[in-house]
PDB file with one MODEL, atoms N, CA, C and O in Angstrom:
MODEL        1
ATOM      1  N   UNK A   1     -13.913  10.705  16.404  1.00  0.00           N
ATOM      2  CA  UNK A   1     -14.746  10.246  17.494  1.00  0.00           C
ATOM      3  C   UNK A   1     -15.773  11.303  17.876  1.00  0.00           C
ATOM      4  O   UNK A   1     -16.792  11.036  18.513  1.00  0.00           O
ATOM      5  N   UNK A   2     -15.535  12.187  17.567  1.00  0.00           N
ATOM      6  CA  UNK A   2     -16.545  13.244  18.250  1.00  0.00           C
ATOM      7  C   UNK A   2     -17.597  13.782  17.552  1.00  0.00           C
ATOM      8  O   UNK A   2     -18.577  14.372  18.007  1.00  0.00           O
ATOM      9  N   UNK A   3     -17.306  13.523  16.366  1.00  0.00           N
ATOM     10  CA  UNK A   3     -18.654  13.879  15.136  1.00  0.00           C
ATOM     11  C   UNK A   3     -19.789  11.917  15.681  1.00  0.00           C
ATOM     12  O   UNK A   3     -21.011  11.791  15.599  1.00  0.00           O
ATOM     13  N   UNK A   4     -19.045  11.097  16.032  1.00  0.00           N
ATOM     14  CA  UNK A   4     -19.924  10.003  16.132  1.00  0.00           C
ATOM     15  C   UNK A   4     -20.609  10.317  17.615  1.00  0.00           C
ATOM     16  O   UNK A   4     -21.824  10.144  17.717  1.00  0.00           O
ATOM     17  N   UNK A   5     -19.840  10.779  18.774  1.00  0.00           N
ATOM     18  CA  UNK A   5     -20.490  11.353  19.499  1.00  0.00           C
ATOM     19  C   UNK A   5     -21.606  11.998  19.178  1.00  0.00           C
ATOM     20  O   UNK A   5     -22.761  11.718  19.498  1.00  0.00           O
ATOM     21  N   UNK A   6     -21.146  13.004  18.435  1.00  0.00           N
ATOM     22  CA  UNK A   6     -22.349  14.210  18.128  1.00  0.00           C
ATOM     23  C   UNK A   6     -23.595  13.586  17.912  1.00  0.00           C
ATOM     24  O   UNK A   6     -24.608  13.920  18.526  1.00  0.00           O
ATOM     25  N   UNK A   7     -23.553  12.506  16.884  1.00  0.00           N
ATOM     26  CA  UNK A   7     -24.401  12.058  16.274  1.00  0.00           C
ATOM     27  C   UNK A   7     -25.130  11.454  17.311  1.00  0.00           C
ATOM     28  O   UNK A   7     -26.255  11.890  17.556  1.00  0.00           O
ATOM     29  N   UNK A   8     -24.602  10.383  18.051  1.00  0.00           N
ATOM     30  CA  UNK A   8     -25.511   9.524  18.851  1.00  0.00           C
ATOM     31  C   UNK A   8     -26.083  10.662  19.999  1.00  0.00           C
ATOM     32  O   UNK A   8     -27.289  10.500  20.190  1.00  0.00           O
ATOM     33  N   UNK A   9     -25.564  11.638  20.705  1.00  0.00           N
ATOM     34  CA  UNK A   9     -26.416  12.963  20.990  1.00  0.00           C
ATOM     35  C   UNK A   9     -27.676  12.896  20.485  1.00  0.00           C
ATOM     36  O   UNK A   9     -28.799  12.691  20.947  1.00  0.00           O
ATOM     37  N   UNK A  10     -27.145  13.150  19.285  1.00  0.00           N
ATOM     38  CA  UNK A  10     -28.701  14.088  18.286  1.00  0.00           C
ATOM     39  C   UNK A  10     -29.638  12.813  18.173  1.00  0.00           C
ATOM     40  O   UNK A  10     -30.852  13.018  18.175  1.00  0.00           O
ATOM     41  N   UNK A  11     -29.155  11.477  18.070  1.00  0.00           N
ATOM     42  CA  UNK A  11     -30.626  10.436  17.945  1.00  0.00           C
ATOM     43  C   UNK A  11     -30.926   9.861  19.248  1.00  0.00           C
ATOM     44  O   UNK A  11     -31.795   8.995  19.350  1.00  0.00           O
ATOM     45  N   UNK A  12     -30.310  10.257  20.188  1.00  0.00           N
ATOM     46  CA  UNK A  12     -30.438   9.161  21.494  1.00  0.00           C
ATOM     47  C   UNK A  12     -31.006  10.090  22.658  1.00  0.00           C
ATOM     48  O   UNK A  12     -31.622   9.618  23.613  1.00  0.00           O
ATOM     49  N   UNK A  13     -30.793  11.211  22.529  1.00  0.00           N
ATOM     50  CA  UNK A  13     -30.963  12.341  23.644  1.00  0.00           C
ATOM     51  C   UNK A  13     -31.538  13.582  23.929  1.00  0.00           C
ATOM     52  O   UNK A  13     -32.045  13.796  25.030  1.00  0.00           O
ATOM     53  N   UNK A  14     -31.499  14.655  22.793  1.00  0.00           N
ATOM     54  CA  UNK A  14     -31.514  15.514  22.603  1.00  0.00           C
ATOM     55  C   UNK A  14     -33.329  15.828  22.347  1.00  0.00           C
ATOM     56  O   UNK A  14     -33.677  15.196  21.350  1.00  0.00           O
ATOM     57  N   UNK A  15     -34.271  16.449  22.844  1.00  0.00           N
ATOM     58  CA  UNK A  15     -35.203  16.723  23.263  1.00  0.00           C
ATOM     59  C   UNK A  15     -35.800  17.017  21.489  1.00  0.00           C
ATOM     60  O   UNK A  15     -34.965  17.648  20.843  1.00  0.00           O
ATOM     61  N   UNK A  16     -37.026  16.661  20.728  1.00  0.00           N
ATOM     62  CA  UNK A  16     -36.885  16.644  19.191  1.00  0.00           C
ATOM     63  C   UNK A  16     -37.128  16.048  18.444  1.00  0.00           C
ATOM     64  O   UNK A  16     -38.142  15.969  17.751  1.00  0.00           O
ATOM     65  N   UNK A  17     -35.604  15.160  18.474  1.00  0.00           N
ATOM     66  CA  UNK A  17     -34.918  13.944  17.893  1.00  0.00           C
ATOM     67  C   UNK A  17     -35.344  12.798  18.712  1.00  0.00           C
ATOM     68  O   UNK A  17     -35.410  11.827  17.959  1.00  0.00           O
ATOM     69  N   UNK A  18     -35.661  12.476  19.909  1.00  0.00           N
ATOM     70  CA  UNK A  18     -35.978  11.258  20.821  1.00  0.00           C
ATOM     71  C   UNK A  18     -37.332  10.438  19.834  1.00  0.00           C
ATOM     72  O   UNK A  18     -37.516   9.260  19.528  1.00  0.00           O
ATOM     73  N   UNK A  19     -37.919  11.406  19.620  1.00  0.00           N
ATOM     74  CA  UNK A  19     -39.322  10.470  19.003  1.00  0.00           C
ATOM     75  C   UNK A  19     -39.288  10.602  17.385  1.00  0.00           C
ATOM     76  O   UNK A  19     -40.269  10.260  16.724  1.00  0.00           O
ATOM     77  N   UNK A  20     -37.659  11.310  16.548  1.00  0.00           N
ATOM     78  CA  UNK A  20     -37.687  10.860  15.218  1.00  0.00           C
ATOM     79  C   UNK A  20     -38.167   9.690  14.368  1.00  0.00           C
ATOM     80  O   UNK A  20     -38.540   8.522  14.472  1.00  0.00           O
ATOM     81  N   UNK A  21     -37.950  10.651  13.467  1.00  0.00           N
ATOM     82  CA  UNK A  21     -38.943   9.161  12.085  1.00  0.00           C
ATOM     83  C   UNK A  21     -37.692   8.248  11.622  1.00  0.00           C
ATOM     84  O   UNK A  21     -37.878   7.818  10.484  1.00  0.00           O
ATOM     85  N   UNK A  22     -36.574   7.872  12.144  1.00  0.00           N
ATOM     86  CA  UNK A  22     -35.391   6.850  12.183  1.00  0.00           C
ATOM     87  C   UNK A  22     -36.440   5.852  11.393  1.00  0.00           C
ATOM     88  O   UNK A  22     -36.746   6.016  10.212  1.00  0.00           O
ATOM     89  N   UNK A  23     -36.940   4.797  12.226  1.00  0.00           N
ATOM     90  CA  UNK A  23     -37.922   3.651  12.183  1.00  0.00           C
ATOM     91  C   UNK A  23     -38.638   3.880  10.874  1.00  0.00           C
ATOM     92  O   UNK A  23     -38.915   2.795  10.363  1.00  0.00           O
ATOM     93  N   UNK A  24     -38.942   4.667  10.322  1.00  0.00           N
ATOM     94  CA  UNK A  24     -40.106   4.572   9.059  1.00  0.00           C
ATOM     95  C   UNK A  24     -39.063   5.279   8.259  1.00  0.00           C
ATOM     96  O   UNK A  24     -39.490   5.332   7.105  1.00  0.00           O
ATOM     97  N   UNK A  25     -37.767   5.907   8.349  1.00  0.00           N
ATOM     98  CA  UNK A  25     -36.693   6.059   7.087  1.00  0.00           C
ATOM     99  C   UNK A  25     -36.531   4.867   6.986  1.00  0.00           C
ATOM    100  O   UNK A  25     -36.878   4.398   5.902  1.00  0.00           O
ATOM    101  N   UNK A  26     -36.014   3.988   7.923  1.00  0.00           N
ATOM    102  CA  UNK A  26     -35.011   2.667   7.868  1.00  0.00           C
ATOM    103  C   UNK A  26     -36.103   1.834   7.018  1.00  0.00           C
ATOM    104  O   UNK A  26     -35.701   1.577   5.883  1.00  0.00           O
ATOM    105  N   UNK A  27     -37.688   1.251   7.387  1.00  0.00           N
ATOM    106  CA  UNK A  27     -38.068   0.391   6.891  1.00  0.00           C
ATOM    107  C   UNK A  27     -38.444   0.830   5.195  1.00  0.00           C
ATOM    108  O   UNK A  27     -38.808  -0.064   4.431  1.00  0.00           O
ATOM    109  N   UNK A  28     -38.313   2.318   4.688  1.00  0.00           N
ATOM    110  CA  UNK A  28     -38.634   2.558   3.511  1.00  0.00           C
ATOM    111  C   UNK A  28     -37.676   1.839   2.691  1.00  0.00           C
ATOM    112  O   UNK A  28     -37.893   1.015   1.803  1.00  0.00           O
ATOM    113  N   UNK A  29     -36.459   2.342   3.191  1.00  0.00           N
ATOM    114  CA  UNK A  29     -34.940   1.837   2.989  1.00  0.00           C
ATOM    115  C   UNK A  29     -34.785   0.368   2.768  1.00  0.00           C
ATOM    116  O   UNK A  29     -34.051  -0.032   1.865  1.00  0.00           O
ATOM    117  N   UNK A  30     -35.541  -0.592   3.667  1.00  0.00           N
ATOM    118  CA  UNK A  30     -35.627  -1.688   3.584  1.00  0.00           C
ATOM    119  C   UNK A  30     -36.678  -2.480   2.586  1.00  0.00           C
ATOM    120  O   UNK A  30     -36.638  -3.598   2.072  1.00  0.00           O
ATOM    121  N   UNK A  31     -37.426  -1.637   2.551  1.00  0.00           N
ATOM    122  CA  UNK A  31     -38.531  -2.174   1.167  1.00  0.00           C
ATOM    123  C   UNK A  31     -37.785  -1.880  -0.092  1.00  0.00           C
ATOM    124  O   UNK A  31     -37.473  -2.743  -0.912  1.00  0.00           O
ATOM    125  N   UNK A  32     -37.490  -0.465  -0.206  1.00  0.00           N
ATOM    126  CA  UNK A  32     -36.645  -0.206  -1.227  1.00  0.00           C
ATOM    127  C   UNK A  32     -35.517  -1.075  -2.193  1.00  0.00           C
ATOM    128  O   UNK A  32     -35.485  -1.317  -3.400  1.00  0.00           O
ATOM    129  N   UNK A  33     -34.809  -1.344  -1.300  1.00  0.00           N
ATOM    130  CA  UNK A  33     -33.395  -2.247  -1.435  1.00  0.00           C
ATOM    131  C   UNK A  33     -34.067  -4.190  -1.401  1.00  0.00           C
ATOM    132  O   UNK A  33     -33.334  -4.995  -1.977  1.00  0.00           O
ATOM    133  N   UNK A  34     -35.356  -4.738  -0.751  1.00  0.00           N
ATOM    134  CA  UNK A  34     -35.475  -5.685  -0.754  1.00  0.00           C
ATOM    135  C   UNK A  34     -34.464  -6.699   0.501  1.00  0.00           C
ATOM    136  O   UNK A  34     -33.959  -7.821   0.544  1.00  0.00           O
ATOM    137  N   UNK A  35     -34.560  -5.689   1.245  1.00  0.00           N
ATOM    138  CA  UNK A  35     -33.531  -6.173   2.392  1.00  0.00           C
ATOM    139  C   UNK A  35     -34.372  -6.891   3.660  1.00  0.00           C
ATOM    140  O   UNK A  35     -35.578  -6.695   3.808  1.00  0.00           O
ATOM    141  N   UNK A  36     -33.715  -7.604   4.404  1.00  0.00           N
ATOM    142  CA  UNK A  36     -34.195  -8.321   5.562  1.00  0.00           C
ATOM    143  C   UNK A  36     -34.316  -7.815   7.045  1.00  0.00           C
ATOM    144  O   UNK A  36     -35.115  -8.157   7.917  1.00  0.00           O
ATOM    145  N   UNK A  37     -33.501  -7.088   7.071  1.00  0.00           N
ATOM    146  CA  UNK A  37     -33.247  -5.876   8.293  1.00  0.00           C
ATOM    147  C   UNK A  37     -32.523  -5.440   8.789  1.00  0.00           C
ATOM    148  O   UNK A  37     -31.490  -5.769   8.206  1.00  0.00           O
ATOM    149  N   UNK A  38     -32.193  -4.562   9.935  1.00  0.00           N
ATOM    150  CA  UNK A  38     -31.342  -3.674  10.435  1.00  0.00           C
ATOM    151  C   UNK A  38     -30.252  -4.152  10.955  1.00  0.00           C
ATOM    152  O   UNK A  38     -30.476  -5.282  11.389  1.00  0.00           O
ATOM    153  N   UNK A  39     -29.425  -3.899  11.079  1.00  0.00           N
ATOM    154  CA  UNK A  39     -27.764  -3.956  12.118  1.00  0.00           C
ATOM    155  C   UNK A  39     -27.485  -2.992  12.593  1.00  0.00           C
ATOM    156  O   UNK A  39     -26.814  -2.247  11.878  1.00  0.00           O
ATOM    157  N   UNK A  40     -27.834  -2.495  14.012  1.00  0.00           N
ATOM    158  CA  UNK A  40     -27.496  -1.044  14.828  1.00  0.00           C
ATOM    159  C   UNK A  40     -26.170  -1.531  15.386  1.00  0.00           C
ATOM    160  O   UNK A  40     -25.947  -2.540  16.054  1.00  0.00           O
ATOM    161  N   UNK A  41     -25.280  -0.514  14.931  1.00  0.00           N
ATOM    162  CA  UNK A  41     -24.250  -0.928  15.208  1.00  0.00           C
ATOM    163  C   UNK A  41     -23.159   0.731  15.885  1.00  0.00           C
ATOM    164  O   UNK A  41     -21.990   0.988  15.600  1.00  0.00           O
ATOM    165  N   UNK A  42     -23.840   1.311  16.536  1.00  0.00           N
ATOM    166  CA  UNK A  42     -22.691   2.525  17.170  1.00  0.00           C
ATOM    167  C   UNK A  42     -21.961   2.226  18.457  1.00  0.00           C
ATOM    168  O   UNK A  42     -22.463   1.853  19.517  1.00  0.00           O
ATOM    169  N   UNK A  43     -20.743   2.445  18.194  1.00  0.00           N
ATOM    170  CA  UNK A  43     -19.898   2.264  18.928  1.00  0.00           C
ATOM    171  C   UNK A  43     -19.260   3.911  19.831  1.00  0.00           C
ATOM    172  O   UNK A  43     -19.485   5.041  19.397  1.00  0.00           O
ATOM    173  N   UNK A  44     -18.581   3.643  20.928  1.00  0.00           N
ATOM    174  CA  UNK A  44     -18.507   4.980  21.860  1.00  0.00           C
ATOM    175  C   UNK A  44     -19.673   5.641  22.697  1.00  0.00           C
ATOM    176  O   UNK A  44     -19.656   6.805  23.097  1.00  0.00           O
ATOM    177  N   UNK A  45     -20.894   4.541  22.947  1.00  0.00           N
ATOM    178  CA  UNK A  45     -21.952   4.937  23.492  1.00  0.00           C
ATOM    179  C   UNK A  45     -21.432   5.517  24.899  1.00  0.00           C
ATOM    180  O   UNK A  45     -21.203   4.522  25.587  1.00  0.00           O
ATOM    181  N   UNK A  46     -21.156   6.622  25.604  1.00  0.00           N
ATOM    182  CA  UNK A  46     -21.102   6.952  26.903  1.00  0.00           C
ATOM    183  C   UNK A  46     -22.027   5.858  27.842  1.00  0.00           C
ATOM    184  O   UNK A  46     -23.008   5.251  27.413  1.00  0.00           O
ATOM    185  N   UNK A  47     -21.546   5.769  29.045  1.00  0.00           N
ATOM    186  CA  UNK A  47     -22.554   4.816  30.184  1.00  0.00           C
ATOM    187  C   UNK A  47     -23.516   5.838  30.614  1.00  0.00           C
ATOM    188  O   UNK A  47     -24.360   5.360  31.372  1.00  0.00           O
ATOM    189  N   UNK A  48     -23.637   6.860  30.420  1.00  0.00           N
ATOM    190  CA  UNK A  48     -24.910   7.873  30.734  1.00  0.00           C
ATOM    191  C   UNK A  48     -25.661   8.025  29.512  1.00  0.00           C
ATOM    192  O   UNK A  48     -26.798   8.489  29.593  1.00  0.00           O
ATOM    193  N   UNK A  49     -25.209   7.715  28.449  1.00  0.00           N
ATOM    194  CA  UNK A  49     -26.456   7.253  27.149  1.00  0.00           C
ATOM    195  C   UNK A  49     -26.988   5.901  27.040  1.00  0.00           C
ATOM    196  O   UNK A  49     -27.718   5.641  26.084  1.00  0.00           O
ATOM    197  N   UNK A  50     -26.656   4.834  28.074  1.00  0.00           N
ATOM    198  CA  UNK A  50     -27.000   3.681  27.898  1.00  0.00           C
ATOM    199  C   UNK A  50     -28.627   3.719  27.938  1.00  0.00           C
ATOM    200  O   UNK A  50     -29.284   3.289  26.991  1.00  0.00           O
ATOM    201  N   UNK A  51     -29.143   4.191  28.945  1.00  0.00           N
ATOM    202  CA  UNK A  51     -30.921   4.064  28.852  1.00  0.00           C
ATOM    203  C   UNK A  51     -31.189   4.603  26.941  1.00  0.00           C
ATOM    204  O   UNK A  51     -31.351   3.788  26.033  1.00  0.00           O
ATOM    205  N   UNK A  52     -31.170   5.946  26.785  1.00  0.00           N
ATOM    206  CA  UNK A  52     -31.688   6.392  25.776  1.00  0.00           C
ATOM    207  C   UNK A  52     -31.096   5.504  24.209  1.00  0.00           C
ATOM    208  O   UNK A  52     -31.769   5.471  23.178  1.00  0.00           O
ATOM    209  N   UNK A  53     -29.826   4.900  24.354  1.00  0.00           N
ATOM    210  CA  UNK A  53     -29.327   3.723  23.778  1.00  0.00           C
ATOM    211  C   UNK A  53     -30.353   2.594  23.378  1.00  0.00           C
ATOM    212  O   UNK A  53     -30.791   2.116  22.331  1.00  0.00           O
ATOM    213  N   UNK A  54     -30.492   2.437  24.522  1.00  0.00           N
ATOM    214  CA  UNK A  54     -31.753   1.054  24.994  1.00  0.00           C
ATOM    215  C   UNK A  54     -33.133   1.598  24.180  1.00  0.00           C
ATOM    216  O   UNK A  54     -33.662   1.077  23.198  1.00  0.00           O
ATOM    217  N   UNK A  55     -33.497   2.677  24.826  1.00  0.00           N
ATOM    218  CA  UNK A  55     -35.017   3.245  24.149  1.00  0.00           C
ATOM    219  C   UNK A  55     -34.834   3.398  22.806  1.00  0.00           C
ATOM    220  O   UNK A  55     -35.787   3.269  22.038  1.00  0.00           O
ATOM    221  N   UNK A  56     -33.755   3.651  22.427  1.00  0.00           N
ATOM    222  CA  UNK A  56     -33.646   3.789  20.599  1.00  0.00           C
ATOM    223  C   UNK A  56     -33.866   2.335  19.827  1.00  0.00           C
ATOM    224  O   UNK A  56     -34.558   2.193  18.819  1.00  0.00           O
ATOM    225  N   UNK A  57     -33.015   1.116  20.618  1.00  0.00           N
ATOM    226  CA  UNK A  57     -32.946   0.119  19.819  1.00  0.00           C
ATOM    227  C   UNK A  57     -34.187  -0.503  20.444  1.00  0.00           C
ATOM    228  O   UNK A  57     -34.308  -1.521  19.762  1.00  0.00           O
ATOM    229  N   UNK A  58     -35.479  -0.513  21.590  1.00  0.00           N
ATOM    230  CA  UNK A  58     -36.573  -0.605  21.711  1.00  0.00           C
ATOM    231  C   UNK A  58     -37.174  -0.453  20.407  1.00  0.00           C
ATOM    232  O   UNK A  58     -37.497  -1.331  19.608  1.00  0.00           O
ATOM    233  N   UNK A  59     -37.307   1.236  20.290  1.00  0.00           N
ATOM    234  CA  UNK A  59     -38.334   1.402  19.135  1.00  0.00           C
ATOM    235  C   UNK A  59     -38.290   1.302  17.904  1.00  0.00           C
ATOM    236  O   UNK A  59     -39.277   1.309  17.169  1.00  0.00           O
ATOM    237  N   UNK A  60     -36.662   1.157  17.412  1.00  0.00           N
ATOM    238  CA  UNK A  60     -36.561   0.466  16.184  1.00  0.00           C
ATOM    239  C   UNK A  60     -36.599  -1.035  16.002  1.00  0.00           C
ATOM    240  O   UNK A  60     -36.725  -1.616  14.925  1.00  0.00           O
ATOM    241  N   UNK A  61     -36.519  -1.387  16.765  1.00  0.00           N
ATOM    242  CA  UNK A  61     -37.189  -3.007  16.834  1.00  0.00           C
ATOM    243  C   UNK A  61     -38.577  -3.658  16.885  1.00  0.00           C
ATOM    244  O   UNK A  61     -39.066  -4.670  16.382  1.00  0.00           O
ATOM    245  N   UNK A  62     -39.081  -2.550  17.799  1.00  0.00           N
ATOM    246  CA  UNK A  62     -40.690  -2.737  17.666  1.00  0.00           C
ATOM    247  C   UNK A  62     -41.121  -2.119  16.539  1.00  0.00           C
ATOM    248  O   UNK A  62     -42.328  -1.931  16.697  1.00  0.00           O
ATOM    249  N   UNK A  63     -40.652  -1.558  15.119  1.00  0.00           N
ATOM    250  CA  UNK A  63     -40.883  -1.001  14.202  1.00  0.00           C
ATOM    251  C   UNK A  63     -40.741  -2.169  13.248  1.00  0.00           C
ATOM    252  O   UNK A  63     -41.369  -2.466  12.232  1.00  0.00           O
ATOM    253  N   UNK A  64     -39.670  -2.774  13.917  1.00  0.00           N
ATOM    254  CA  UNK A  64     -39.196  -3.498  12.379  1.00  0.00           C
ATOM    255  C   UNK A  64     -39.762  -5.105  12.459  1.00  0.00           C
ATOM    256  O   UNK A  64     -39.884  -5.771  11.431  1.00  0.00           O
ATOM    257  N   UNK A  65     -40.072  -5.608  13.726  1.00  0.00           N
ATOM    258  CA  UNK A  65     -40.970  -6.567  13.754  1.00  0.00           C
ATOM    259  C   UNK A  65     -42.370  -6.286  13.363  1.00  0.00           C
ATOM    260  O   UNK A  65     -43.008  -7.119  12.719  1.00  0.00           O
ATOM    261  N   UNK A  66     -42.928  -5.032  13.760  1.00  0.00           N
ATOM    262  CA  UNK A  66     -44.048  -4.542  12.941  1.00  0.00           C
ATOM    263  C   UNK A  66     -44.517  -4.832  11.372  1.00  0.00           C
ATOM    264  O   UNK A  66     -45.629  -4.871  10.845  1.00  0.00           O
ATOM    265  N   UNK A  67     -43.468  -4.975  10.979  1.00  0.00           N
ATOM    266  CA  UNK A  67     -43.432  -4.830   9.393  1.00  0.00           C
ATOM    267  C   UNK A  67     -42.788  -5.894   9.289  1.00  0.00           C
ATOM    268  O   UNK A  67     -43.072  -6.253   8.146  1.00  0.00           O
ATOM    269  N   UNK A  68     -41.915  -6.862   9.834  1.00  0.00           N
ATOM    270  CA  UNK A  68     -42.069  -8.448   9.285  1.00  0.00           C
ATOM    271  C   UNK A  68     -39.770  -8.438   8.994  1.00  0.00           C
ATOM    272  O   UNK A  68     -39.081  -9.064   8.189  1.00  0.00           O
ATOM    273  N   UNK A  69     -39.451  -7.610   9.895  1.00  0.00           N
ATOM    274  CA  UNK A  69     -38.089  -6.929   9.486  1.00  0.00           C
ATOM    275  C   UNK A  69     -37.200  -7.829  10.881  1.00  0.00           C
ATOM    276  O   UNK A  69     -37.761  -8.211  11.908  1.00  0.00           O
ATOM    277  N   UNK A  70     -35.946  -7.980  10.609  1.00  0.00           N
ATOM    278  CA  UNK A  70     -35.137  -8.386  11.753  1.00  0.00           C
ATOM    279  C   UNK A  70     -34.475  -7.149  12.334  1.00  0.00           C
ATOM    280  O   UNK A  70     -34.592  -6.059  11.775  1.00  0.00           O
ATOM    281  N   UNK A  71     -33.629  -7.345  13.697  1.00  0.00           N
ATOM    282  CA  UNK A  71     -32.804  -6.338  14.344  1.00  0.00           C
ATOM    283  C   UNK A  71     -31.715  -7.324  15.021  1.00  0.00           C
ATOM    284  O   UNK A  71     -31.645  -8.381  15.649  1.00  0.00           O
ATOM    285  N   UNK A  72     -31.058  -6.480  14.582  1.00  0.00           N
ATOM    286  CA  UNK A  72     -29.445  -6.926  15.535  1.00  0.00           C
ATOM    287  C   UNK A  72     -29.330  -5.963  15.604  1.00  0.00           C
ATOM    288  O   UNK A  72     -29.837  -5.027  14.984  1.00  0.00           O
ATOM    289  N   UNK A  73     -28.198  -6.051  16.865  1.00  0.00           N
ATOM    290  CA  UNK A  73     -27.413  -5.023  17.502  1.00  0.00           C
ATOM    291  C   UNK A  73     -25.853  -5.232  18.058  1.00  0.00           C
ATOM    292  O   UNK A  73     -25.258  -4.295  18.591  1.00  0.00           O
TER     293      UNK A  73
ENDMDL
END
């Protein structure tokens, strides 16, 4: 549990990482493979990461409709 912690830290919070290139790895990934789109799926989100939670799956969504891509969550 605590390395998945770590992780959602480092993409959801951490001053850096907030405006990472996530969104343009994922859709390369998705051209690549011939895929339809994303499934964000982390679990153990703290209730004090819920905003930056929210702002993550914001901008990977507005990325992936950009480019013609689905999002679930």
């Amino acid at each position: 549990m605590f390395l998945r912690y770590f992780f959602a830290k480092k993409v959801f919070i951490e001053e850096g990482i907030r405006n990472y290139k996530g969104p343009i790895l994922l859709i390369n990934q998705l051209e690549k493979y011939d895929y339809f789109g994303v499934d964000i799926d982390f679990e153990y989100i703290l209730a004090n990461d819920r905003d930056a939670f929210t702002a993550f799956v914001e901008r990977v969504s507005k990325a992936m409709r950009a480019n013609g891509y689905h999002t679930s969550v």
